[in-house]
mmCIF file as Biopython writes it, N, C-alpha, C and O atoms, coordinates in Angstrom:
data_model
#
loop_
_atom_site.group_PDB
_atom_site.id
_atom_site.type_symbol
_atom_site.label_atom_id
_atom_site.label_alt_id
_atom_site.label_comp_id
_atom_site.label_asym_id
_atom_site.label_entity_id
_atom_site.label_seq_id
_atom_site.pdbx_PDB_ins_code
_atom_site.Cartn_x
_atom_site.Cartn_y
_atom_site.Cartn_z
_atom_site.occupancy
_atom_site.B_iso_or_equiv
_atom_site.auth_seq_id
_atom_site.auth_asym_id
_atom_site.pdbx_PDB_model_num
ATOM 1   N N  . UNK A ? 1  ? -47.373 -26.026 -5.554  1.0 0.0 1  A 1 
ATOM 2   C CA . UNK A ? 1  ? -46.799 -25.002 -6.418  1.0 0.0 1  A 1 
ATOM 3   C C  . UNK A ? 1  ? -45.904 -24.119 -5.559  1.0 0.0 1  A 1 
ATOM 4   O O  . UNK A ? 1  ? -46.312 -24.077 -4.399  1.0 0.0 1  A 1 
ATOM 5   N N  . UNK A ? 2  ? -44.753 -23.369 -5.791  1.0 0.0 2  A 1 
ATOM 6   C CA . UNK A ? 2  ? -43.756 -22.817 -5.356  1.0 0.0 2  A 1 
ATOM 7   C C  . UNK A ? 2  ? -43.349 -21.869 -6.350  1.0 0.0 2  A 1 
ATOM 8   O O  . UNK A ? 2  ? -43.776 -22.047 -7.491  1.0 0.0 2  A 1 
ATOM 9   N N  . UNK A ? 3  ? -42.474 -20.731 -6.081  1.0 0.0 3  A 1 
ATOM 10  C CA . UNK A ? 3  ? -41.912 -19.760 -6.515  1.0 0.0 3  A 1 
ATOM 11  C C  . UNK A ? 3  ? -40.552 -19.885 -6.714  1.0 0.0 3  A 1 
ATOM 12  O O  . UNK A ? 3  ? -39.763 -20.156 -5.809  1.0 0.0 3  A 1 
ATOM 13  N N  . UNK A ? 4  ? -40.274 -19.712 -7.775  1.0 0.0 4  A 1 
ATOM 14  C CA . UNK A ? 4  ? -38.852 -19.618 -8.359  1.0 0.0 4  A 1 
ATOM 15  C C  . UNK A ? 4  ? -38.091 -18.559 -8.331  1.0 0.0 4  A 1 
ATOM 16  O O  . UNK A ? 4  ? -38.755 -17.761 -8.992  1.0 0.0 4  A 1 
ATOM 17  N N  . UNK A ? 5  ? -37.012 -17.944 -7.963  1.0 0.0 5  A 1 
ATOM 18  C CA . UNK A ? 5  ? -36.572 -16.572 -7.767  1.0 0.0 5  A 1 
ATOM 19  C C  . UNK A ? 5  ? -35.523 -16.650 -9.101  1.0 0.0 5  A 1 
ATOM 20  O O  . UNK A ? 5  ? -34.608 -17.474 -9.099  1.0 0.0 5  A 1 
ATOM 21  N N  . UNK A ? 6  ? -35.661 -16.043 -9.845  1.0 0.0 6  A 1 
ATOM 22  C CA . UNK A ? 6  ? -34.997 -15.816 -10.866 1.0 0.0 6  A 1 
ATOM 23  C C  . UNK A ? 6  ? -34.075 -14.148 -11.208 1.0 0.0 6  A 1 
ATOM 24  O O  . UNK A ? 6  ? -34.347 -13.063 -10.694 1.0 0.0 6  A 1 
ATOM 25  N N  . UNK A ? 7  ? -33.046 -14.425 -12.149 1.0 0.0 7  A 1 
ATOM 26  C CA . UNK A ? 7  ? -32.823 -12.934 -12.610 1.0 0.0 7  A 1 
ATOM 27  C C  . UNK A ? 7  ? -32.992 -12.357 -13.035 1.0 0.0 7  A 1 
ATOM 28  O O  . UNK A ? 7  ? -32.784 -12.888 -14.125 1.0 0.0 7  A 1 
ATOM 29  N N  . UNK A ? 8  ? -33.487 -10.770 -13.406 1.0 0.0 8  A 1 
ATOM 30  C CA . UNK A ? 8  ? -34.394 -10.242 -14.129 1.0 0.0 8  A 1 
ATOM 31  C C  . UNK A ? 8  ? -34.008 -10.994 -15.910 1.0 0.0 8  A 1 
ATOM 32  O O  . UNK A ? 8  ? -34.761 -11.599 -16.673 1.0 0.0 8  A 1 
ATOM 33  N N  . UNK A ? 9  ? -32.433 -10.587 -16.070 1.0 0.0 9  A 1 
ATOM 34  C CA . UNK A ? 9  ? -31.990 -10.713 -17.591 1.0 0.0 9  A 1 
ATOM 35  C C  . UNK A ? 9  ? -32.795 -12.418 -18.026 1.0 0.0 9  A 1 
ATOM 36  O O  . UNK A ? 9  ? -33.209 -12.569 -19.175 1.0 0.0 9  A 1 
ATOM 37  N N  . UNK A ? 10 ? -32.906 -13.355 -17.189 1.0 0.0 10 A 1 
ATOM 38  C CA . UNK A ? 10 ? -33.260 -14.692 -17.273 1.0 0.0 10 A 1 
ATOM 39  C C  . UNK A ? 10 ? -34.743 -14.723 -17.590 1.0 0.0 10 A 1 
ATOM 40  O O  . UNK A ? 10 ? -35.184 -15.416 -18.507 1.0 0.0 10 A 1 
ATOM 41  N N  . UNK A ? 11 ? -35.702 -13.765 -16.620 1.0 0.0 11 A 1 
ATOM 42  C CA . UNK A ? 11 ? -36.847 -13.351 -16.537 1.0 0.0 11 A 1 
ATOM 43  C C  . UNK A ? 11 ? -37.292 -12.848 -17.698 1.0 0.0 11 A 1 
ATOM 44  O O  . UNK A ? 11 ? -38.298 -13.300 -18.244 1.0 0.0 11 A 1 
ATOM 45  N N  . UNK A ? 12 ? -36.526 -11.778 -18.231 1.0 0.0 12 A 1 
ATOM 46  C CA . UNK A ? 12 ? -36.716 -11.201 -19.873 1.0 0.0 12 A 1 
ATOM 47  C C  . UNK A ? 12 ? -36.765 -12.015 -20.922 1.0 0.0 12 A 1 
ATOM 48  O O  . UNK A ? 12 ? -37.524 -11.922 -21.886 1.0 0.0 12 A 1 
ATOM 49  N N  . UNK A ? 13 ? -35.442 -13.306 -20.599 1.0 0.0 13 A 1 
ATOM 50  C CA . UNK A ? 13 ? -35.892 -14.037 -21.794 1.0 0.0 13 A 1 
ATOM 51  C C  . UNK A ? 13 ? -36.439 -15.002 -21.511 1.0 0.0 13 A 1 
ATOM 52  O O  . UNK A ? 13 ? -35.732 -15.956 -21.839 1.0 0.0 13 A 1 
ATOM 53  N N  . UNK A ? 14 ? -37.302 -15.297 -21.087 1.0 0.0 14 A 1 
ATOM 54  C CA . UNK A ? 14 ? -38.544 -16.440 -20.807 1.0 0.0 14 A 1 
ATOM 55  C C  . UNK A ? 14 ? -39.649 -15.669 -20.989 1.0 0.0 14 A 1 
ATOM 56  O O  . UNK A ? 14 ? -40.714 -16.230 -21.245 1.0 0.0 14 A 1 
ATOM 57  N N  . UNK A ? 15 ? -39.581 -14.317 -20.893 1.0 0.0 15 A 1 
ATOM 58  C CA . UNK A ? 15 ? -40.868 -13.260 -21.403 1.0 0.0 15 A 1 
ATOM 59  C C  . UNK A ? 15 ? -40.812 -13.302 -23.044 1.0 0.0 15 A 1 
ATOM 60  O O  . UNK A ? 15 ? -41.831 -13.288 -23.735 1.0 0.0 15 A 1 
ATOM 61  N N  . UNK A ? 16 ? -39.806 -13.342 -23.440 1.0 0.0 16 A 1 
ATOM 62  C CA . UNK A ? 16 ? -39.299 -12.769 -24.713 1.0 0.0 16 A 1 
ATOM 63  C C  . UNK A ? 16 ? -39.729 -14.507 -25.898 1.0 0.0 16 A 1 
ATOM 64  O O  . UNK A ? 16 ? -40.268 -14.722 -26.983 1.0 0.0 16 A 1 
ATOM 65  N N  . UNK A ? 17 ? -39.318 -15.020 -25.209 1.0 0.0 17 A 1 
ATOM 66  C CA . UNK A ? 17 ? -39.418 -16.754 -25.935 1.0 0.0 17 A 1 
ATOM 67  C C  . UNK A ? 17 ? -41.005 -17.423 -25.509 1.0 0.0 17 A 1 
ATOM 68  O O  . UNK A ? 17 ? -41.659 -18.148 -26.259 1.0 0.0 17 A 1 
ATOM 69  N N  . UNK A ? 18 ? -41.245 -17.172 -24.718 1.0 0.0 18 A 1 
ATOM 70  C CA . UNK A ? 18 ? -42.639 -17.046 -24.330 1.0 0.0 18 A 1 
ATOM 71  C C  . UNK A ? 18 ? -43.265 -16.850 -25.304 1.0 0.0 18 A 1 
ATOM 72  O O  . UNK A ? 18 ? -43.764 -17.732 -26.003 1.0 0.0 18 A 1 
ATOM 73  N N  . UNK A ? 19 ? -43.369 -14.966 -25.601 1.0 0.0 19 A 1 
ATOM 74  C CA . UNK A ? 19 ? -44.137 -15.295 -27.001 1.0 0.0 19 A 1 
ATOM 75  C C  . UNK A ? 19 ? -43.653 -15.843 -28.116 1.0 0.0 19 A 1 
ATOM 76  O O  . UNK A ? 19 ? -44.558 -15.848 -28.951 1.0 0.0 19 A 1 
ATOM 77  N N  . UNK A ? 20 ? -42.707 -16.289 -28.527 1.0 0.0 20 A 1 
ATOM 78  C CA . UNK A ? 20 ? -42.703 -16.620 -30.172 1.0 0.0 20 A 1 
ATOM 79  C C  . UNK A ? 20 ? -43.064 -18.108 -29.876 1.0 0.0 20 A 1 
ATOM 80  O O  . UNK A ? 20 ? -43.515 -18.821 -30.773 1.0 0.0 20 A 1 
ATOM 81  N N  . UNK A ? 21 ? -42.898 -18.489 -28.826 1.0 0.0 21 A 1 
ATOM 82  C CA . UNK A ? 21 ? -43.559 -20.131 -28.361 1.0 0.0 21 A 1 
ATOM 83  C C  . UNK A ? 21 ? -44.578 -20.513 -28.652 1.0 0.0 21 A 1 
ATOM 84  O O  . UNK A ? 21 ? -45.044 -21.583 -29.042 1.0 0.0 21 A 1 
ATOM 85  N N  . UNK A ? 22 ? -45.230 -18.736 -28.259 1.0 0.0 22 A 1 
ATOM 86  C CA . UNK A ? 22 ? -46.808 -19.690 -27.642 1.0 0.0 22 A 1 
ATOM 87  C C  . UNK A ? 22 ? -47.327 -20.301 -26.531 1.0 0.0 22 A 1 
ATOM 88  O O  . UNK A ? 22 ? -48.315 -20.989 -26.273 1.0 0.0 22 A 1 
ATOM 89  N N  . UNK A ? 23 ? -46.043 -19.695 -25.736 1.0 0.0 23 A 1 
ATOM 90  C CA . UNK A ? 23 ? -46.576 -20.216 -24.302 1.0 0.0 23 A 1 
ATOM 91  C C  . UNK A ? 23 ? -46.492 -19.032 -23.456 1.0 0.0 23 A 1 
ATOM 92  O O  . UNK A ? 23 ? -45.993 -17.936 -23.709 1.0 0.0 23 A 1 
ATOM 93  N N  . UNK A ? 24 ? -47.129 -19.497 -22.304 1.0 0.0 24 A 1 
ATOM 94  C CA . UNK A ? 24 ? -47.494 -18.465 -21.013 1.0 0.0 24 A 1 
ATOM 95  C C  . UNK A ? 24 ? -45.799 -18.204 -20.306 1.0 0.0 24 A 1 
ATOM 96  O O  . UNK A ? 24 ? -45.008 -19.128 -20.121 1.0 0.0 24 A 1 
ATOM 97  N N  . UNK A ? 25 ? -45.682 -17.600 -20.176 1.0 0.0 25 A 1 
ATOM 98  C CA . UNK A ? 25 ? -44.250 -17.393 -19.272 1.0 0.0 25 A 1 
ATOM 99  C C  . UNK A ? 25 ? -43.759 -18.071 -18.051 1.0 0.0 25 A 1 
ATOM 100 O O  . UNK A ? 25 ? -42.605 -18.001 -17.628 1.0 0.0 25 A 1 
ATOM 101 N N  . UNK A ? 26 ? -45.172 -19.028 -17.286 1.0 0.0 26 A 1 
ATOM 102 C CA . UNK A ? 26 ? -45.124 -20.069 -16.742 1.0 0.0 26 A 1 
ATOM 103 C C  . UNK A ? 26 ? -44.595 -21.059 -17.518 1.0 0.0 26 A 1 
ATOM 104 O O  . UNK A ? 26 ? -43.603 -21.723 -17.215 1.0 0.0 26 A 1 
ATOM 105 N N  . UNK A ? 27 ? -45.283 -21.175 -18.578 1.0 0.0 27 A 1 
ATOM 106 C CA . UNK A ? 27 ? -45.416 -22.331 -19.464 1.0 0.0 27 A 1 
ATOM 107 C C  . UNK A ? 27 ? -44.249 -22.860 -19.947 1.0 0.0 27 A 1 
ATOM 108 O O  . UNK A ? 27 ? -43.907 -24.038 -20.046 1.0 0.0 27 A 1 
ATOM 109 N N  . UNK A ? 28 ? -43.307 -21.189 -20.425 1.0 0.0 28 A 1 
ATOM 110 C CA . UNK A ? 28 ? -41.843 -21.363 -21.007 1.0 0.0 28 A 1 
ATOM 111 C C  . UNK A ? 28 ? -40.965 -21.886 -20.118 1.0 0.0 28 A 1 
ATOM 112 O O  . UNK A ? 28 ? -40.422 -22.961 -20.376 1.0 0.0 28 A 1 
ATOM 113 N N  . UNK A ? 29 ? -40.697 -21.201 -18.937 1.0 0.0 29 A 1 
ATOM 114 C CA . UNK A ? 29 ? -40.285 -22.027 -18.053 1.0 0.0 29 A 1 
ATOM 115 C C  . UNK A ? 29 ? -40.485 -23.295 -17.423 1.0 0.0 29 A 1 
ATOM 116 O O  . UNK A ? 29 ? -39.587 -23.779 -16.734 1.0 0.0 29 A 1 
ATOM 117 N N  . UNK A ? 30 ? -41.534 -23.853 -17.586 1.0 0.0 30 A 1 
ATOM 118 C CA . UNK A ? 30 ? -41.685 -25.003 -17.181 1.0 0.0 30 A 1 
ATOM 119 C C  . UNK A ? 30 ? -40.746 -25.898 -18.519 1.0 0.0 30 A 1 
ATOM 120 O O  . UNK A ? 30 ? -39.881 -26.768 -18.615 1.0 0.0 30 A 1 
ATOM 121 N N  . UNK A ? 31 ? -41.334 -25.282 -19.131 1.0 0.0 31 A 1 
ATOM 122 C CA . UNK A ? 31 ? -40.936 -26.310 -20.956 1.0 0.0 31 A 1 
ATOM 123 C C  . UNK A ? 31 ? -39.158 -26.625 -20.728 1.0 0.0 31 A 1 
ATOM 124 O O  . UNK A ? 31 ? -38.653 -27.721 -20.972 1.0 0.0 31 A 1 
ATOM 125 N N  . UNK A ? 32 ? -38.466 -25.550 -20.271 1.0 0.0 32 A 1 
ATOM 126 C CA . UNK A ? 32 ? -37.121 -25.234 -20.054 1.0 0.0 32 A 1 
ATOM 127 C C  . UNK A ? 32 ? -36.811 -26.102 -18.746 1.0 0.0 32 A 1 
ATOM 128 O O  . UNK A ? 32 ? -35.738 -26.705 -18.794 1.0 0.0 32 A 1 
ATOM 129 N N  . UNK A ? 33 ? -37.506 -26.250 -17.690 1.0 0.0 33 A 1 
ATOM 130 C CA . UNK A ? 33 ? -36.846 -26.999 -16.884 1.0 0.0 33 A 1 
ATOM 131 C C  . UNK A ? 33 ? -37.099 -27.980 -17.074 1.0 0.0 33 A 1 
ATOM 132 O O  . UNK A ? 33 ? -36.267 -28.675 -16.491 1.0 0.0 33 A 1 
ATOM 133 N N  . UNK A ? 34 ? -38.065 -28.808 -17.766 1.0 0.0 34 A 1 
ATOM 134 C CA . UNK A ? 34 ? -38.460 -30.014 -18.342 1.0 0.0 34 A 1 
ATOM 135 C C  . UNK A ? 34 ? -37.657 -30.887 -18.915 1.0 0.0 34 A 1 
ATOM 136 O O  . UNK A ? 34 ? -37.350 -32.037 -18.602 1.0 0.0 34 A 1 
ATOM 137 N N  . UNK A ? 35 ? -37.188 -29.836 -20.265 1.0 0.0 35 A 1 
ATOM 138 C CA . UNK A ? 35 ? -35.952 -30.200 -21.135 1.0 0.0 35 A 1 
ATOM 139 C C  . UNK A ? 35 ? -34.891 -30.091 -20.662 1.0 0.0 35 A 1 
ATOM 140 O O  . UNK A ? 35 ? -33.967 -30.615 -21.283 1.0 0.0 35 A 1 
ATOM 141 N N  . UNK A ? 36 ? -34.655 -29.543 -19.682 1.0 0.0 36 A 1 
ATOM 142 C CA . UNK A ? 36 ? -33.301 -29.012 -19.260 1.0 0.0 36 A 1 
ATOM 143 C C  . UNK A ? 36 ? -32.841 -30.649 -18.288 1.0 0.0 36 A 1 
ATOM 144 O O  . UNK A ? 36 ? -31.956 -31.432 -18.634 1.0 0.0 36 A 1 
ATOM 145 N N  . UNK A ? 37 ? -33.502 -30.750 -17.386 1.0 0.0 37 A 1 
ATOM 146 C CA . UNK A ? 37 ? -34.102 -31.786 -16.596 1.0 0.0 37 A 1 
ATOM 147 C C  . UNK A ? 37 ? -33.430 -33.408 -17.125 1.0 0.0 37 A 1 
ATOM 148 O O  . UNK A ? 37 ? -32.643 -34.199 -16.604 1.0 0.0 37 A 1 
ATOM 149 N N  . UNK A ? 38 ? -34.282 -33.386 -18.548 1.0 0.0 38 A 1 
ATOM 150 C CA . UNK A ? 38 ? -34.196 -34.793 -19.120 1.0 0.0 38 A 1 
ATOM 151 C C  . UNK A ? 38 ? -32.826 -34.705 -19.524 1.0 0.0 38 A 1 
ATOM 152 O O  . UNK A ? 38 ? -32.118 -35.584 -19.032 1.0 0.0 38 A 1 
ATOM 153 N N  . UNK A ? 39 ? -31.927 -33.431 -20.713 1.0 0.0 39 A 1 
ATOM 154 C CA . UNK A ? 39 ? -31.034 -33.496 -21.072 1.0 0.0 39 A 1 
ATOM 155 C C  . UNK A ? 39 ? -30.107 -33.593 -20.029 1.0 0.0 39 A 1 
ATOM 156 O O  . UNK A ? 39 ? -29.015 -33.965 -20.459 1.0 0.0 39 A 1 
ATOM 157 N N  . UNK A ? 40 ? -30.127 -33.363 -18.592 1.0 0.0 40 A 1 
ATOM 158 C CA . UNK A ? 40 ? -29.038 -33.827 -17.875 1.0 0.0 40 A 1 
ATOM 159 C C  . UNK A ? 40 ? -28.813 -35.310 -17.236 1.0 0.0 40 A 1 
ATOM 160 O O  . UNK A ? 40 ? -27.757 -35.794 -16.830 1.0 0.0 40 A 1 
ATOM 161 N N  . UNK A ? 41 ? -30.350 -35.994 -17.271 1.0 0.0 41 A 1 
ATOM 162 C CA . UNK A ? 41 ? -30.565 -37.278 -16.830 1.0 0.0 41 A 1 
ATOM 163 C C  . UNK A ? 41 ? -30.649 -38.464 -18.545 1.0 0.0 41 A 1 
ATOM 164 O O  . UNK A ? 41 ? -31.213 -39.547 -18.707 1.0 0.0 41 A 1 
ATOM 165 N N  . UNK A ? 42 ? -30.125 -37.924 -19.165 1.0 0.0 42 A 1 
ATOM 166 C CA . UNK A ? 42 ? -29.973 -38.799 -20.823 1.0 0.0 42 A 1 
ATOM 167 C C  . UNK A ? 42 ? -29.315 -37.843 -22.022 1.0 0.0 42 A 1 
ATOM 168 O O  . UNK A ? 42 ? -29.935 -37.294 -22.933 1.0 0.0 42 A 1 
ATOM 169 N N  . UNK A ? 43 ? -27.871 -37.799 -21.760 1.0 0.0 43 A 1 
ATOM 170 C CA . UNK A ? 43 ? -26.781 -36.844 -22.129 1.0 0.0 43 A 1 
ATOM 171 C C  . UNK A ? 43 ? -26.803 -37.515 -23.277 1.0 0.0 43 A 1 
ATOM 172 O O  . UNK A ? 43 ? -26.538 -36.793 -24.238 1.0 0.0 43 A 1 
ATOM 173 N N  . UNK A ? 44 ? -27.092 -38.988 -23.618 1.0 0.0 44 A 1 
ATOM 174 C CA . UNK A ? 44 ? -26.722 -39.380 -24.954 1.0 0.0 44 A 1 
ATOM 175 C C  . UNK A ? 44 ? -27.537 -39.041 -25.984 1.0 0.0 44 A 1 
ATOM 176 O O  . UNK A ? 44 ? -27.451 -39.221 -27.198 1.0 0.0 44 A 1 
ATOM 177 N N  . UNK A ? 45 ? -28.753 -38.254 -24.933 1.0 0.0 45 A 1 
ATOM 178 C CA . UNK A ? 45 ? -30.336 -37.587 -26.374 1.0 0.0 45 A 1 
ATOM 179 C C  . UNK A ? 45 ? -30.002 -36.342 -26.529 1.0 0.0 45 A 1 
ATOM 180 O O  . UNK A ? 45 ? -29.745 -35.426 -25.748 1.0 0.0 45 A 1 
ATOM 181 N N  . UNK A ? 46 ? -30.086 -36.551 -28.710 1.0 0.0 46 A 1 
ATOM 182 C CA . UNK A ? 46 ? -30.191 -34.826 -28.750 1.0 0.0 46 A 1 
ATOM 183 C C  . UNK A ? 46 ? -31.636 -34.452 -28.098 1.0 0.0 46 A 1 
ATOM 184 O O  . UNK A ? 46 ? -32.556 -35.182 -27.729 1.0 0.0 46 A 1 
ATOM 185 N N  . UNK A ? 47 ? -31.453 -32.715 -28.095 1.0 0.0 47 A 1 
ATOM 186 C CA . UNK A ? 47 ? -33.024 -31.734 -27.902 1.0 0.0 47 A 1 
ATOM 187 C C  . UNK A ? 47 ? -34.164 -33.160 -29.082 1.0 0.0 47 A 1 
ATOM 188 O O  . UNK A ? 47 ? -35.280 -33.636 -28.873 1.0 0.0 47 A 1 
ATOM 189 N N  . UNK A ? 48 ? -33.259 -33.361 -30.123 1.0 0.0 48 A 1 
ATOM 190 C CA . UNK A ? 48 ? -34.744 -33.143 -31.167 1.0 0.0 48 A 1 
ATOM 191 C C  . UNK A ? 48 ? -35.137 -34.922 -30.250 1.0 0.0 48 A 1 
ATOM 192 O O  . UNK A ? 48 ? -36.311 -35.110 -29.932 1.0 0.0 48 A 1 
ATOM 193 N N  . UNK A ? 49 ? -34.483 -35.619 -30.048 1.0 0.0 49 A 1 
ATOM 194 C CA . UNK A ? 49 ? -34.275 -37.017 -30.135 1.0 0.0 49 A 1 
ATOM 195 C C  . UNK A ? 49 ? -35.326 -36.772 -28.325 1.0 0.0 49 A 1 
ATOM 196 O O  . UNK A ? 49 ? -36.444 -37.265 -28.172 1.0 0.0 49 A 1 
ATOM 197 N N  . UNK A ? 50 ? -34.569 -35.904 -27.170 1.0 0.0 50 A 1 
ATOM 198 C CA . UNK A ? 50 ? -35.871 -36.216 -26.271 1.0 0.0 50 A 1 
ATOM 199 C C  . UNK A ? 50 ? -37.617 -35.609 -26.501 1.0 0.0 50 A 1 
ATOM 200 O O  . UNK A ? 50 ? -38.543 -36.130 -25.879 1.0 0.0 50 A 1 
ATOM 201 N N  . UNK A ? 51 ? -37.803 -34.586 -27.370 1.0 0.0 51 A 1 
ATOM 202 C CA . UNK A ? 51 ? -39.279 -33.866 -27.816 1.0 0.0 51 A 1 
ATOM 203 C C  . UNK A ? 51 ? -39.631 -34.851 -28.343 1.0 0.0 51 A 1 
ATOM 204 O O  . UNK A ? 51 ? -40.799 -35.150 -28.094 1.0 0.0 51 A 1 
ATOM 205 N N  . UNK A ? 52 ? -38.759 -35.924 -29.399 1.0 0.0 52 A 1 
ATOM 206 C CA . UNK A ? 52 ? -39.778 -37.029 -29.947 1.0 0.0 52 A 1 
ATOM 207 C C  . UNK A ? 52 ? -40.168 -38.106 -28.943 1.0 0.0 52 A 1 
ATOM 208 O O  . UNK A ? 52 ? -41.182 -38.785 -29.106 1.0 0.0 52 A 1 
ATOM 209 N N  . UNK A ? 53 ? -39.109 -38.298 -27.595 1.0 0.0 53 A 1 
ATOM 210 C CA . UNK A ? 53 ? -39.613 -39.710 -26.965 1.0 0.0 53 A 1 
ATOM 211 C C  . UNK A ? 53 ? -40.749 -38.689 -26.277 1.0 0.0 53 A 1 
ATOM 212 O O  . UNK A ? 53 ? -41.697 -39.398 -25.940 1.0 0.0 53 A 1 
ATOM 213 N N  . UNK A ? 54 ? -40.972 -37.466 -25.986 1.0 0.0 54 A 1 
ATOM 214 C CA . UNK A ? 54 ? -41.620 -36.531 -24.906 1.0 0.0 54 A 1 
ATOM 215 C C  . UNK A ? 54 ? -43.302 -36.759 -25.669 1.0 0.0 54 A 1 
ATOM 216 O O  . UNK A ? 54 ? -44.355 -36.728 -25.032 1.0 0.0 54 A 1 
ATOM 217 N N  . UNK A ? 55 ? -43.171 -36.981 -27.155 1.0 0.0 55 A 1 
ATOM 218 C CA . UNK A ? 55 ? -44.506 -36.860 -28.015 1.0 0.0 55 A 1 
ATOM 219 C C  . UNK A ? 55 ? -45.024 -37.981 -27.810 1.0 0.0 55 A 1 
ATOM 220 O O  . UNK A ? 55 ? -46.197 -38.123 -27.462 1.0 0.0 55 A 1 
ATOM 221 N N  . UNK A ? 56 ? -44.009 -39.144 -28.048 1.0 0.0 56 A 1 
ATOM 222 C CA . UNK A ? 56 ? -44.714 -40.557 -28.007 1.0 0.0 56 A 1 
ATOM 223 C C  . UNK A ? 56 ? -45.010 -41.040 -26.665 1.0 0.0 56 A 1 
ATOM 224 O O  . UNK A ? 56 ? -45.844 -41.943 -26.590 1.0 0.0 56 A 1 
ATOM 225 N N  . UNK A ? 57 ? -44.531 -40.646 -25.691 1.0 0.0 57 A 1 
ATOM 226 C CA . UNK A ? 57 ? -45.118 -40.963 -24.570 1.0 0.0 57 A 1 
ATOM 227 C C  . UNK A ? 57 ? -46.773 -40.138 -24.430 1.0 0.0 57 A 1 
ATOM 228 O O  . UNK A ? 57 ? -47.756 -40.498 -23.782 1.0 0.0 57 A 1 
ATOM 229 N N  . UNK A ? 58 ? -46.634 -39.288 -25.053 1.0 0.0 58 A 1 
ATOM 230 C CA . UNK A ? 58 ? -47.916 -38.409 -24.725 1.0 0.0 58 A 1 
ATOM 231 C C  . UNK A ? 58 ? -49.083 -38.852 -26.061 1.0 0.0 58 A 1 
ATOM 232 O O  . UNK A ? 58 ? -50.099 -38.221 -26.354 1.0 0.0 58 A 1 
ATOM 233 N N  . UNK A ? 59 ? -48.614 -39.999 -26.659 1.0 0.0 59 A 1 
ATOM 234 C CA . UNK A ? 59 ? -48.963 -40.747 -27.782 1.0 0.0 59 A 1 
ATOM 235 C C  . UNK A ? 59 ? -49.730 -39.494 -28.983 1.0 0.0 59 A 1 
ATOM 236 O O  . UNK A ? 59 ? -50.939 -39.374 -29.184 1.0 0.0 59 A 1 
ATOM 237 N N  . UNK A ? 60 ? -48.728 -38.759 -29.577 1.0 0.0 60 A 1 
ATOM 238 C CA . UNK A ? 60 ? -49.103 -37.889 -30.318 1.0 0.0 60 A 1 
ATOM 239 C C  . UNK A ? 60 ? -48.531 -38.537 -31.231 1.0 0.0 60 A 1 
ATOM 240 O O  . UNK A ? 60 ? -47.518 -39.186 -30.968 1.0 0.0 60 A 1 
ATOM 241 N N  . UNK A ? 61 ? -49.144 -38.492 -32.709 1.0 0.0 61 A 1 
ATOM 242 C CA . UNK A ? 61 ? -48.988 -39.434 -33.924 1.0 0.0 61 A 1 
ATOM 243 C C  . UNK A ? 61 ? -48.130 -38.437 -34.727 1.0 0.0 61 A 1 
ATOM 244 O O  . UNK A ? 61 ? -48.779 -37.666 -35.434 1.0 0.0 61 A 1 
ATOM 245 N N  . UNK A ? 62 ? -46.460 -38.281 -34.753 1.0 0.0 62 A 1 
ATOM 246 C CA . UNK A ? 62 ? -46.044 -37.653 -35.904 1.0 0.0 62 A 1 
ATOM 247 C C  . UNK A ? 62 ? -45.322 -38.105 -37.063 1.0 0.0 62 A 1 
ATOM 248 O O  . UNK A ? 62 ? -44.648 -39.131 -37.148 1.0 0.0 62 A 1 
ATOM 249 N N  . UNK A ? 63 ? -45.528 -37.251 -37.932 1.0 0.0 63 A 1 
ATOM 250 C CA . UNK A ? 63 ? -45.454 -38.252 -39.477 1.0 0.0 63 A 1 
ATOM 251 C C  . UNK A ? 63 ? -43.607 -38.283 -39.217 1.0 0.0 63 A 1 
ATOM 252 O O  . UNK A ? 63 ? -42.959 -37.470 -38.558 1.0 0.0 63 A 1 
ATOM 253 N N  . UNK A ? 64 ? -43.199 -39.229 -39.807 1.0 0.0 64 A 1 
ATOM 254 C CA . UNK A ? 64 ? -42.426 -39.267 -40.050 1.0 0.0 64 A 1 
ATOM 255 C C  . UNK A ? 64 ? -41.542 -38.797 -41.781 1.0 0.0 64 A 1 
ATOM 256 O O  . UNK A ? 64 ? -41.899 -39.192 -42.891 1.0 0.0 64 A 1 
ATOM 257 N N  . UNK A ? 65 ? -40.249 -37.783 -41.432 1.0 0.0 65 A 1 
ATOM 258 C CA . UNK A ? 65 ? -40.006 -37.295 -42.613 1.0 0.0 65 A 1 
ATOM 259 C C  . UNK A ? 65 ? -39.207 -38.384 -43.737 1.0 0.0 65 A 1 
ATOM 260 O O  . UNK A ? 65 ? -38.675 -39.445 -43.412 1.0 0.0 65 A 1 
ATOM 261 N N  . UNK A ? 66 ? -39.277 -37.846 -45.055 1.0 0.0 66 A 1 
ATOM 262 C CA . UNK A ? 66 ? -38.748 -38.447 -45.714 1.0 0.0 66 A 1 
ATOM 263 C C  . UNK A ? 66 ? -37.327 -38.130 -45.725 1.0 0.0 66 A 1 
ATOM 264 O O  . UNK A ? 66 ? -37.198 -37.100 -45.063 1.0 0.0 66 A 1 
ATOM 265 N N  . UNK A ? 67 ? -35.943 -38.616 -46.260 1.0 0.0 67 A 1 
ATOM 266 C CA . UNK A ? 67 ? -35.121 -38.054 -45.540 1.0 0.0 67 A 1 
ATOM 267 C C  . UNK A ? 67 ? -34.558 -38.295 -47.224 1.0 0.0 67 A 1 
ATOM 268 O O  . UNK A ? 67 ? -33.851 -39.296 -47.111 1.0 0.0 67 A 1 
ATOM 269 N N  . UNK A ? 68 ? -34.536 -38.003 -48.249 1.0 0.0 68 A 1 
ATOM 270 C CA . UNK A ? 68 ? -34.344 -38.421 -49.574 1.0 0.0 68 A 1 
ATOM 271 C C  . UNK A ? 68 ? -33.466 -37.593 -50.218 1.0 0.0 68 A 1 
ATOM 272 O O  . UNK A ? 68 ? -33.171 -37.801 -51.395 1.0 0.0 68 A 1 
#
């Protein structure tokens, strides 16, 4: 584990998105470099298109919508 030096204004909003997340302010940031991470190593995935390969690898069962 290591320390990240960040800017406060950057710091605020990972405090701020944190809570409406639901995650720890560790947590948000991690979630952010995660995504951030994949979207630069698979430019051709939207956000929604890598959270779904991110679910099925973690074999979470989601319904699929009707699209009608």
């Amino acid at each position: 584990m290591g320390i990240v030096k960040i800017g406060d204004e950057l710091h605020e909003d990972i405090r701020k998105a944190s809570t409406a997340m639901c995650r720890s302010i560790n947590g948000q940031a991690e979630f952010w470099i995660k995504i951030g991470m994949l979207a630069e190593t698979n430019a051709d995935l939207s956000f929604n298109q890598i959270i779904a390969q991110q679910l099925k690898a973690a074999d979470v069962k989601v319904p699929e919508v009707d699209a009608a």
